[in-house]
C-alpha positions in Angstrom: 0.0 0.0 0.0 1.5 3.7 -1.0 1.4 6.8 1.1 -1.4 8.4 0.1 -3.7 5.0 0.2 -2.1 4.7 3.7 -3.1 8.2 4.9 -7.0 7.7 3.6 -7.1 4.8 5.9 -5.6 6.1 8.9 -7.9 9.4 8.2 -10.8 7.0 7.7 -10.3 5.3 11.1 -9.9 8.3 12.7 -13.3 9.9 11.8 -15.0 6.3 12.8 -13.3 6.6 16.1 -14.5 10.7 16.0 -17.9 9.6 15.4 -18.2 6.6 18.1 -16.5 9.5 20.8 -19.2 11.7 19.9 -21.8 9.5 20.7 -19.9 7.7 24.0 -19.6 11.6 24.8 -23.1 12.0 24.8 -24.1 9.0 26.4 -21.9 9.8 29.3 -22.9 13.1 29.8 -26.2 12.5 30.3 -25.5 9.5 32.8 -23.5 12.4 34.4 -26.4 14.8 34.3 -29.2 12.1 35.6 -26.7 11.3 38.7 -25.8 14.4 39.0 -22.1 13.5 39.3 -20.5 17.2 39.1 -22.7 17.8 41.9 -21.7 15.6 44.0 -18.0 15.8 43.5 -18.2 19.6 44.1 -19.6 19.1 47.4 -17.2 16.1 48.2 -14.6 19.1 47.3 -15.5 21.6 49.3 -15.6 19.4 52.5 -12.5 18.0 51.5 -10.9 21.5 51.2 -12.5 22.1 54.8 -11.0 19.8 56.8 -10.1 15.4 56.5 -11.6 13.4 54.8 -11.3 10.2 57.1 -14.8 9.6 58.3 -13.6 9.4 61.8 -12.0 12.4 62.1 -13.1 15.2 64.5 -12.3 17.7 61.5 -14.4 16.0 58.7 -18.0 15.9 61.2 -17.4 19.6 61.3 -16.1 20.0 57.7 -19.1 18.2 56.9 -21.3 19.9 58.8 -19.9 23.2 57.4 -20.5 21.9 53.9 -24.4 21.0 54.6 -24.3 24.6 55.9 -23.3 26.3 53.0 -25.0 23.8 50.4 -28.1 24.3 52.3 -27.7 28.6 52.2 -30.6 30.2 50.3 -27.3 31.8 48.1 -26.0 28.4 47.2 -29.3 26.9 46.3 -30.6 29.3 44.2 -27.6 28.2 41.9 -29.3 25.2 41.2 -31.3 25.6 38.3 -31.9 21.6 37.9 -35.8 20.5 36.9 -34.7 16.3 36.0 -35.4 15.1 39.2 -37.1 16.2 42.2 -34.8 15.9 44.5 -30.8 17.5 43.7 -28.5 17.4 45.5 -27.7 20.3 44.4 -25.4 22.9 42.0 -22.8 21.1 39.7 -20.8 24.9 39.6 -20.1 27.0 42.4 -18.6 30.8 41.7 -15.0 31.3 44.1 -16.7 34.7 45.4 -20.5 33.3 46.0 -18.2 30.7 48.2 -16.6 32.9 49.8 -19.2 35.2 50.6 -21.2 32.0 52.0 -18.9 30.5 54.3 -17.5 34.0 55.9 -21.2 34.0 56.7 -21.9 30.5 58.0 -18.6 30.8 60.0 -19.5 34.6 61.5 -22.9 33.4 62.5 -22.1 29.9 64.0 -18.6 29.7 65.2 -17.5 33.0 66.8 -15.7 34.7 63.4 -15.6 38.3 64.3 -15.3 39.9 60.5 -15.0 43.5 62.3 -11.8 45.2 61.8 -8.7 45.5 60.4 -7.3 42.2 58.8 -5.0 42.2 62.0 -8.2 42.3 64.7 -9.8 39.4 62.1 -6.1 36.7 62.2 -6.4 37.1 66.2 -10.1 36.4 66.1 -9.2 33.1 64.4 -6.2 32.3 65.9 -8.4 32.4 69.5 -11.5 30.9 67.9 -12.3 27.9 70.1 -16.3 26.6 68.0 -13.6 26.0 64.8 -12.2 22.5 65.0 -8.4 22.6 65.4 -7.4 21.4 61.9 -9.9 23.7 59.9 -9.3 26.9 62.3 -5.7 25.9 61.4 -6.6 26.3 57.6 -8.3 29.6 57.6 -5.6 30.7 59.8 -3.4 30.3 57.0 -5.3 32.0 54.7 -5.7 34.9 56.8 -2.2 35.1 57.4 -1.4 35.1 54.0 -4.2 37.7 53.7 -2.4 39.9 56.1 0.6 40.1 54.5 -0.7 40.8 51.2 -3.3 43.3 52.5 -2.6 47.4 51.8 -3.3 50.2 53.9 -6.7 51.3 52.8 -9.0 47.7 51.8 -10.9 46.6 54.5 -9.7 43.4 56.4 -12.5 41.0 55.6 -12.0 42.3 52.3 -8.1 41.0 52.3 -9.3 37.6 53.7 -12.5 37.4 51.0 -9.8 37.6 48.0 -7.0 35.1 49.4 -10.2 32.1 50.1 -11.4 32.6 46.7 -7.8 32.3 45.2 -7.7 29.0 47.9 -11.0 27.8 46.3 -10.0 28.1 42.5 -6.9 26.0 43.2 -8.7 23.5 45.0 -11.3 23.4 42.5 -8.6 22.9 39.4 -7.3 19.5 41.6 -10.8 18.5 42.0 -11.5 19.1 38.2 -8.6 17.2 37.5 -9.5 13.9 39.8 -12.7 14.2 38.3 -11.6 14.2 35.0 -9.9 11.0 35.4 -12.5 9.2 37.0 -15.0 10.4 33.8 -12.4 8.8 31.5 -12.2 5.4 33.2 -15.9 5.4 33.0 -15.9 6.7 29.5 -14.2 3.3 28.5 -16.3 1.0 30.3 -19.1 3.2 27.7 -16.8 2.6 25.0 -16.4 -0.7 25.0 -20.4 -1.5 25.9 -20.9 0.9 22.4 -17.7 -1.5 20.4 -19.4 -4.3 21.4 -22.7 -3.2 20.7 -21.8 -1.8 17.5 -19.3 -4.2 16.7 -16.8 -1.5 16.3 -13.7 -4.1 15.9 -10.4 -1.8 14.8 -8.7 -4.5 12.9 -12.3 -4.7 10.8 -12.4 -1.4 10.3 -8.8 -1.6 8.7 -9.4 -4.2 6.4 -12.3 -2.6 5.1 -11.0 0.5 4.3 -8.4 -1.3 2.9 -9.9 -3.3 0.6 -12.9 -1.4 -0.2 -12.3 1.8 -2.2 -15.1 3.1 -2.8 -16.0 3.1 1.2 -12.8 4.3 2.0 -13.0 7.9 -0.4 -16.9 8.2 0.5 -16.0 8.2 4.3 -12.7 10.7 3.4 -14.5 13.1 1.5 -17.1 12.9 4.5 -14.3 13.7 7.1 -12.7 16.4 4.8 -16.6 18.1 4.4 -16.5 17.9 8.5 -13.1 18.9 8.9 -13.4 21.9 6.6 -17.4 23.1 8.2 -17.1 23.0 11.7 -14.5 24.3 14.1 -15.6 21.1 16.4 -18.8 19.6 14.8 -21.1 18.2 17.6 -22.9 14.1 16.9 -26.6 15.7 15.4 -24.2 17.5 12.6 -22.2 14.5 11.8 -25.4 12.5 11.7 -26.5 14.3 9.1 -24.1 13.8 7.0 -23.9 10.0 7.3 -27.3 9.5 5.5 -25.8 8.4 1.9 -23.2 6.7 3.3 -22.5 2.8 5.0 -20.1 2.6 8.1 -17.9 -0.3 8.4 -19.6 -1.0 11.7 -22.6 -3.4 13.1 -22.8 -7.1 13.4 -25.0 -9.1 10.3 -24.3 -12.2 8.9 -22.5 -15.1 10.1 -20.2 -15.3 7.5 -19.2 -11.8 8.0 -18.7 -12.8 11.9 -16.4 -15.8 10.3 -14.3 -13.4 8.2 -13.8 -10.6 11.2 -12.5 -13.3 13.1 -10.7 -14.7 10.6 -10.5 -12.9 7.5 -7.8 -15.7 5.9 -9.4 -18.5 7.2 -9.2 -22.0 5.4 -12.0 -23.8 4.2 -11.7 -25.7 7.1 -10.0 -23.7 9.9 -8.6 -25.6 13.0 -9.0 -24.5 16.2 -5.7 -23.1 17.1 -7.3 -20.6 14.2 -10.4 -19.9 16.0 -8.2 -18.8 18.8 -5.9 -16.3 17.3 -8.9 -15.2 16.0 -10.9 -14.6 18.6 -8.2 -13.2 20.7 -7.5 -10.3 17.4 -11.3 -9.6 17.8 -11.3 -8.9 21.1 -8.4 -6.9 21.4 -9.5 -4.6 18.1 -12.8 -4.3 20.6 -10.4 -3.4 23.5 -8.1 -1.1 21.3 -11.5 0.9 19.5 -12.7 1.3 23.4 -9.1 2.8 24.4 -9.2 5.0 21.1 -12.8 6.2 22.1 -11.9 6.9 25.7 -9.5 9.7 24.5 -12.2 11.7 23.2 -13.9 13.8 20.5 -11.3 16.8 20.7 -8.8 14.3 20.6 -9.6 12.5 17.4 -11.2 16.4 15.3 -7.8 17.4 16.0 -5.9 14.7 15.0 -8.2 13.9 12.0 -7.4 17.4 11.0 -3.5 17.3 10.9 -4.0 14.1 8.8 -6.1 15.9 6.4 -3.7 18.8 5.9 -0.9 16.6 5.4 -2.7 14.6 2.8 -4.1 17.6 1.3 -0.5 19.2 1.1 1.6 16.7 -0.7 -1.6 16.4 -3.6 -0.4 18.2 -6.8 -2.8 21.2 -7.4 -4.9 21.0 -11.0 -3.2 23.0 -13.7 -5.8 26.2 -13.9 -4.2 26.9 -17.3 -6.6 26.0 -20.6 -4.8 24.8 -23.3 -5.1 27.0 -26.3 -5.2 26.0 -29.8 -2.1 26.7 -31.9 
């Protein structure tokens, strides 16, 4: 196989994989939305940035407590905009200054926080604050320590301390969104491969059908190049609208076509050292089309767009000269 027939299957693969990310994408966000996932691991956040975690720790009862607090505050709830289910547990995004705002007011009103002042008076009203629990009185002490020696002259000390817990918050919030992250993409491969096997997406298949089958394989390219060259990041209703004229390599039919995936060189009679080898290749191109989807939709439009641009750049351009009679 040449270059260029190599670089129309590659580019052909990759918008397969683009498509089936799309739709894993959208599967798993609304699993996300219905159990309200960003929800939960917000508020798992903020007590975690609150005090321990460790269920038997005198600072993670109170950090928990503080957490109900503030995810019970008329503020914080009217965040939550969401109508699926009856009961929510409540907003999936939280602003760094409505946080703020909230639990400077939970801690003034419950635990002896004395927000009078200078940002002096307000460290030695935390530093002698005895409702706090020792570990989460020592974390706001930091905070307001660090407050006091970035504060100026003229801004009010509960002003100082109100800037240095929202720059706290948005750092804790980018590790959060970062375990998060990982825990969605481990899921989005158990999706993946449900949808490869469903859709018996089988990457070695795919490969020797674009290979073989030319007409597929520049029907699917011209398809990516239309996508590629329309949409900065097309979402799955505008690729399925394209895909109306044209027949995926994908989908389980007939058993001979089962016989050939597993074994596209089979002998008339295969023995079962065959069937093996076979088998094992199928499941792996499963396993391998699940890992591909699992990097994502970005992931592949990006890609698939480098591979186009290379292709498109070593293609000699027509002549636009007409050839004139002597």
């Amino acid at each position: 196989m040449n270059l260029p027939a190599m670089l129309n299957v590659a580019i052909g693969l990759f918008f397969i994989y683009l498509i089936l990310s799309f739709l894993v994408s959208g599967i798993q966000e609304l699993i996300a939305t219905v159990l309200e996932w960003r929800a939960k691991q917000l508020k798992e956040a903020i007590q975690i940035i609150l005090g321990d975690n460790e269920a038997n720790d005198p600072s993670a009862k109170q950090a928990q407590k503080i957490a109900n607090e503030l995810w019970n505050h008329p503020l914080i709830r009217s965040l939550n905009q969401r109508k699926i289910l009856r009961c929510s547990v409540g907003p999936s995004y939280i602003s760094s200054k409505m946080f703020a705002a909230t639990l400077l007011e939970i801690i003034q009103t419950d635990y002896d926080f004395n927000a009078s002042g200078t940002i002096d008076d307000i460290v030695e009203s935390i530093k002698e604050n005895k409702k706090l629990d020792p570990e989460i009185q020592r974390r706001i002490y930091s905070i307001a320590l660090i407050a006091q020696r970035k504060a100026s002259a003229s801004e009010k000390g509960i002003k100082s301390l109100e800037k240095e817990i929202r720059i706290w918050f948005d750092q804790s919030m980018e590790r959060a969104s970062g375990v998060y992250n990982r825990n969605v993409k481990g899921f989005t491969f158990l999706i993946g491969l449900v949808v490869t096997l469903a859709l018996n997406a089988d990457t070695f298949h795919i490969l020797e059908r674009l290979n073989k089958d030319t007409a597929l394989r520049s029907s699917i390219n011209q398809l990516a190049a239309k996508v590629v060259a329309e949409n900065k990041e097309p979402s799955l209703n505008q690729i399925n609208s394209y895909l109306d004229n044209i027949t995926m390599p994908l989908g389980w039919s007939t058993r001979e076509q089962f016989k050939n995936q597993v074994n596209p060189r089979y002998p008339a009679k295969p023995q079962l050292g065959d069937w093996v080898l076979g088998i094992i290749k199928l499941i792996f191109g499963w396993l391998l089309s699940a890992g591909a989807i699992a990097m994502g939709a970005p992931f592949w439009f990006d890609l698939l767009g480098k591979f186009i641009n290379v292709r498109n750049a070593g293609q000699v351009p027509e002549s636009t000269s007409k050839d004139k009679p002597s």
